[in-house]
C-alpha positions in Angstrom: 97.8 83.1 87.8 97.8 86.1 90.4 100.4 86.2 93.1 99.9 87.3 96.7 102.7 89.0 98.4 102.0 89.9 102.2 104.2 93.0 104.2 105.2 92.9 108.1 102.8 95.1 110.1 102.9 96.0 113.4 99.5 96.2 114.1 99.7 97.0 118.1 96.4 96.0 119.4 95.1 94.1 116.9 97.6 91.7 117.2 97.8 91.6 121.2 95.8 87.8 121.5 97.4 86.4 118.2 100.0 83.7 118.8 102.4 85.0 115.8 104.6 82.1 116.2 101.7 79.9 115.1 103.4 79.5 112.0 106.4 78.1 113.1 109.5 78.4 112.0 107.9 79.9 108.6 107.9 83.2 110.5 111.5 83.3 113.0 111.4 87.3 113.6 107.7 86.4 114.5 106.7 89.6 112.7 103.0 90.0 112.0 102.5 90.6 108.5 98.9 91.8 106.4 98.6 91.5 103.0 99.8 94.3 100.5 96.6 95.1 99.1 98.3 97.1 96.4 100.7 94.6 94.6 97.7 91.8 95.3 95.1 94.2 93.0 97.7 95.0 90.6 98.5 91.2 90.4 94.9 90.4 90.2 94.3 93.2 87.7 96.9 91.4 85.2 95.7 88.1 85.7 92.3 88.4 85.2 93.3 91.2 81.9 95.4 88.4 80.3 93.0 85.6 80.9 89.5 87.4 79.1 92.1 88.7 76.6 93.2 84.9 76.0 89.4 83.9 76.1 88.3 86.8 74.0 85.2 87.0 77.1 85.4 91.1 76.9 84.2 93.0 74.2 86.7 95.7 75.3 89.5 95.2 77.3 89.8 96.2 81.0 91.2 99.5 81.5 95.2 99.9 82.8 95.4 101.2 86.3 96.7 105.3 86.6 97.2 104.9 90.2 96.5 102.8 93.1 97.0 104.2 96.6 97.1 101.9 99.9 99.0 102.2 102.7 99.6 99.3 105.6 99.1 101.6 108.1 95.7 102.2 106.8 95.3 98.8 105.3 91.1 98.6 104.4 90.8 100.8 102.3 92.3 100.7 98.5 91.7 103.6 95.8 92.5 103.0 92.2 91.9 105.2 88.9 92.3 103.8 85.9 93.5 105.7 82.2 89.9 106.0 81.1 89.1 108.3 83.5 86.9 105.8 86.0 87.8 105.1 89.9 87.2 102.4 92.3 87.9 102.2 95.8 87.8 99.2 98.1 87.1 99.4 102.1 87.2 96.2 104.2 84.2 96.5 106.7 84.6 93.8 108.5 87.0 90.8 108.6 87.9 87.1 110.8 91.0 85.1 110.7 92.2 81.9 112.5 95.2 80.0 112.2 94.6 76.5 111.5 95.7 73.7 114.9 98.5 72.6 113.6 99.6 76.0 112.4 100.5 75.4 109.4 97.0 77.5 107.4 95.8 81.2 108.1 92.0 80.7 107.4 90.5 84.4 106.7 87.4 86.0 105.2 86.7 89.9 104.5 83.5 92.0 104.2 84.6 94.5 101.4 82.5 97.5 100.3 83.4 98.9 96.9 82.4 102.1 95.1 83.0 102.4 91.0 82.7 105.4 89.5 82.2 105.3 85.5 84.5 106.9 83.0 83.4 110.2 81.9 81.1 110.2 78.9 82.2 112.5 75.5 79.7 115.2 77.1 80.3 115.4 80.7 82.9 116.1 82.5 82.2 114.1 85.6 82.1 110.3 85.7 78.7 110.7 87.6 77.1 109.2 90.6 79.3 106.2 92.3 77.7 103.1 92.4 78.2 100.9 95.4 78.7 96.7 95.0 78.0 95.3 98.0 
């Protein structure tokens, strides 16, 4: 099972006709928070790694992530590399949210762009052209 872990965020604007005590008492410093996109892919990463390894569903297993970089201040756009040499990165392009009547549900849904690039063959050096999953 992936976890999802979410980090305050003071978002300015973005936040300015958001009731962010719609949660209740859940939230007492009334801080707005976004999710940490980093710790959520590496979560998800594991999680879906132990579960076709479990299953025996891959015929290889999925590459270990090098690096991931995210930052909250920038928070749609995700860039990983894995130890095999390939890349991925991950932009949000568009996004709603609503918090549910009673407050107690965050409803959201996200537009996400992502470009792969392919581990470098035995005779290239590059990983070649990106290829972009809509």
């Amino acid at each position: 099972v992936s976890e999802m872990r979410f980090v305050p965020y003071n978002a300015g604007k973005d936040f300015l006709d958001v009731d962010v005590d719609a949660g209740g008492n859940n939230n007492p410093n009334n801080v707005p928070a976004i999710a940490d996109r980093s710790y959520n892919e590496k979560s998800y990463h594991a999680s879906l790694a132990q579960q076709l390894n479990e299953q025996k569903k891959a015929t290889t297993l999925l590459p270990s992530i090098q690096s991931l970089n995210w930052t909250p201040t920038n928070p749609n756009v995700l860039s990983l590399s894995y130890v095999d040499g390939s890349s991925k990165e991950v932009k949000v392009t568009k996004r709603s949210s609503d918090v549910s009547k009673d407050g107690m549900g965050v409803f959201s849904t996200e537009f996400r762009r992502i470009t792969a690039v392919d581990a470098p063959s035995s005779d290239s050096v590059a990983g070649g052209i990106p290829q972009v999953y809509k």
